[in-house]
Each structure stands twice: as C-alpha cells, then as structure tokens.
N, C-alpha and C positions, 0 to 999 in steps of 0.2 A: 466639472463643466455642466451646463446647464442644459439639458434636454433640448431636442428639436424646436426652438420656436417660431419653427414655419407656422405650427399649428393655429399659434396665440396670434391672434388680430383683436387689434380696437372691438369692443362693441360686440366681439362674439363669445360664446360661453365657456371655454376652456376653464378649468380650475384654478383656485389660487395656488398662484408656487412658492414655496418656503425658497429662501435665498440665505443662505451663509458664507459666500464668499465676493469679493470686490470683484472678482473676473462674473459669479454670476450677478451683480449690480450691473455692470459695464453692460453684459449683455442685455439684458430686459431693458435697462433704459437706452440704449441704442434701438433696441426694437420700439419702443413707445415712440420716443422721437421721430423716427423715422414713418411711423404710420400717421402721427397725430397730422391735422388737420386745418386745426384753427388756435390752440394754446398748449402750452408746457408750461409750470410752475412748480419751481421747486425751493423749498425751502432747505437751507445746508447750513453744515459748519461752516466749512473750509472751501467749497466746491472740489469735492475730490478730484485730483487731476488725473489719476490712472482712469476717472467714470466719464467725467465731462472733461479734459484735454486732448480727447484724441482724434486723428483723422476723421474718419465718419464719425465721431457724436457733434463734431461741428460741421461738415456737411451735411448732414441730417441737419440740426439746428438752422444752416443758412435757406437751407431748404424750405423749411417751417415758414421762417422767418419773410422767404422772400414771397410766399404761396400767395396772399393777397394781402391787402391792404388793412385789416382786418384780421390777417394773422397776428401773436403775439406770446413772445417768450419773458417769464417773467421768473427772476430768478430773488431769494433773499437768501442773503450771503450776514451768514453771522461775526464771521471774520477775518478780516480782508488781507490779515497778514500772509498767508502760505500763496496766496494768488499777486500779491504784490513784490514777491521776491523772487519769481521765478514767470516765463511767461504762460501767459493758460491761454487758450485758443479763445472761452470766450469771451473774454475781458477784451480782446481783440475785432471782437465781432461785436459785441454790444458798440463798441466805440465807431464800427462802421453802418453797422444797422442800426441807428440810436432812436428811429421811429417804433419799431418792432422789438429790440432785445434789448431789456430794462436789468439791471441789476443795481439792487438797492440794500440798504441796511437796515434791519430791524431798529424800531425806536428801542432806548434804551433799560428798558422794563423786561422789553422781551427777549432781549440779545442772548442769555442762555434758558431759550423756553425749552431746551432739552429734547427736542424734534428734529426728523428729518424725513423728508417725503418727495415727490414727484408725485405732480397728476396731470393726467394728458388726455385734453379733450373732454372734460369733464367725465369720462367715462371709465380709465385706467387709472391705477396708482403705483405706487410703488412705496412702502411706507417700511423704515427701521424701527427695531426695537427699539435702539440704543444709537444716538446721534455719532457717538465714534466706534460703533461696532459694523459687522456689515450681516449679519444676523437680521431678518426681514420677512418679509410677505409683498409679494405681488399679485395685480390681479389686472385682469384685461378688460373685463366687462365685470365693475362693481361701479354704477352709478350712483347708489346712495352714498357707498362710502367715499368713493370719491368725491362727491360734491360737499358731505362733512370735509373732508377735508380743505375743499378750496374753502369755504369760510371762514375756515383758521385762517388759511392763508390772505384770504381777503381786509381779515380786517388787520392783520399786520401789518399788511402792507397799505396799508390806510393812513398807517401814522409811521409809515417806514421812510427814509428819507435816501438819497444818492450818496453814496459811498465817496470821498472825496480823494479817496485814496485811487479808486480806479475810474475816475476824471480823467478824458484827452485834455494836454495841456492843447492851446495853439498860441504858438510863437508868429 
C-alpha cells in the first residue's frame, strides 16, 4: 500500500513516488483526480478498470468534469475491446458529460506507441514504465515533465479520432 498521500497535493513539492502495484496506481490517480482542477489526460491501453472503474475515480472525474465550463477530461484509449465487453463507469459518463469527457482513439500509427500516462493539471503525472506493467513513477509538482508530456499527448490527439465502438447509440 502506498504511503499517506494526504501529504501530496497538486503543485506542492513532495517527491516523486515509485509505483509497483495497480492498488498503488488506483491510489495516486484517485488523488490527482480528485485534486485537479481544470484537465486530466490520460493516455492507456485498455483503461484499466480496477484504476479508472471505480466508485470515486468517477466521482472524482464527474467532479472535474462538472467544476466549470472549461474543465476537461481527455482520455486516449488504445483499445477499446476490454471497455466494450464489460461496463466501465467512464464510457458511461463520457456519454453523459460529452461536453467535458472525451475519449478518443489514437490515429492508427500510434495505436501501439507503447505509453502510458496521466497528467493533471499540467502540473502532476503519473507516468508507467511499461504500458502493461504497473511499475511507474509519479510526481505531484513536475511541471516541466509534465507538460512534455501533455505534448505527446497533444499532438495524438490531434490526429486522434472518436472510438466508434463507445458511441451512445440513440434510437
């Protein structure tokens, strides 16, 4: 289990924390979530659902999401099968909040750029080794790396398109 993260807020200096387990994933990005502000972007495989299915990581998210007009979750899902056959909270909520929680698919170049990450609020990350390990680093106040990061993710999602598989139908 992961150390007290009352300590770690957005934007204040605590250290970076080695991460080796999906329970300590689950934890840090529930806290990043829940503190961010104005963005969350995450780039994934699968959208882990033990990280991002559960109770609070999607009240946190609807949180985010509902804070102002101007908030914005932006998620790239590399592949949409594991979230398509089972239900995931936010496939659910992107499809209610569809101003604010985007999830999208890599254009096909980059579909296995071999990454995985979360950054919140341009100021936190949350960055894996290894896209299917849970072996990692996080950091609460790294604004340079963080913002490398959102460039990656920015320009992915540049040429990223809407996943059609997790399209609301309306009848």
């Amino acid at each position: 289990m992961m150390e007290d993260l009352q300590q770690h807020r957005l934007g204040e200096p605590p250290e970076q924390l080695t991460l080796g387990t999906s329970a300590d994933h689950r934890e840090v990005a529930l806290a990043m979530a829940a503190q961010a502000e104005h963005a969350l972007c995450v780039l994934t495989e699968d959208l882990d659902h033990p990280i991002f299915s559960t109770p609070a990581m999607a009240e946190a998210i609807t949180r985010l999401a509902t804070r102002s007009r101007h908030s914005s979750v932006r998620i790239l899902l590399q592949d949409s099968t594991a979230v398509t056959r089972r239900t995931h909270r936010l496939v659910g909520l992107s499809q209610r909040l569809s101003s604010s929680i985007h999830i999208r698919r890599p254009h096909e170049e980059h579909r296995r750029i071999g990454r995985a990450f979360l950054v919140a609020d341009a100021t936190g990350y949350i960055r894996r080794t290894h896209p299917h390990r849970y072996e990692g680093m996080a950091h609460f106040n790294a604004p340079a790396e963080a913002r490398e990061l959102l460039r990656l993710f920015d320009v992915l999602w540049e040429r990223s398109t809407p996943d059609p598989e997790l399209q609301r139908l309306y009848i």
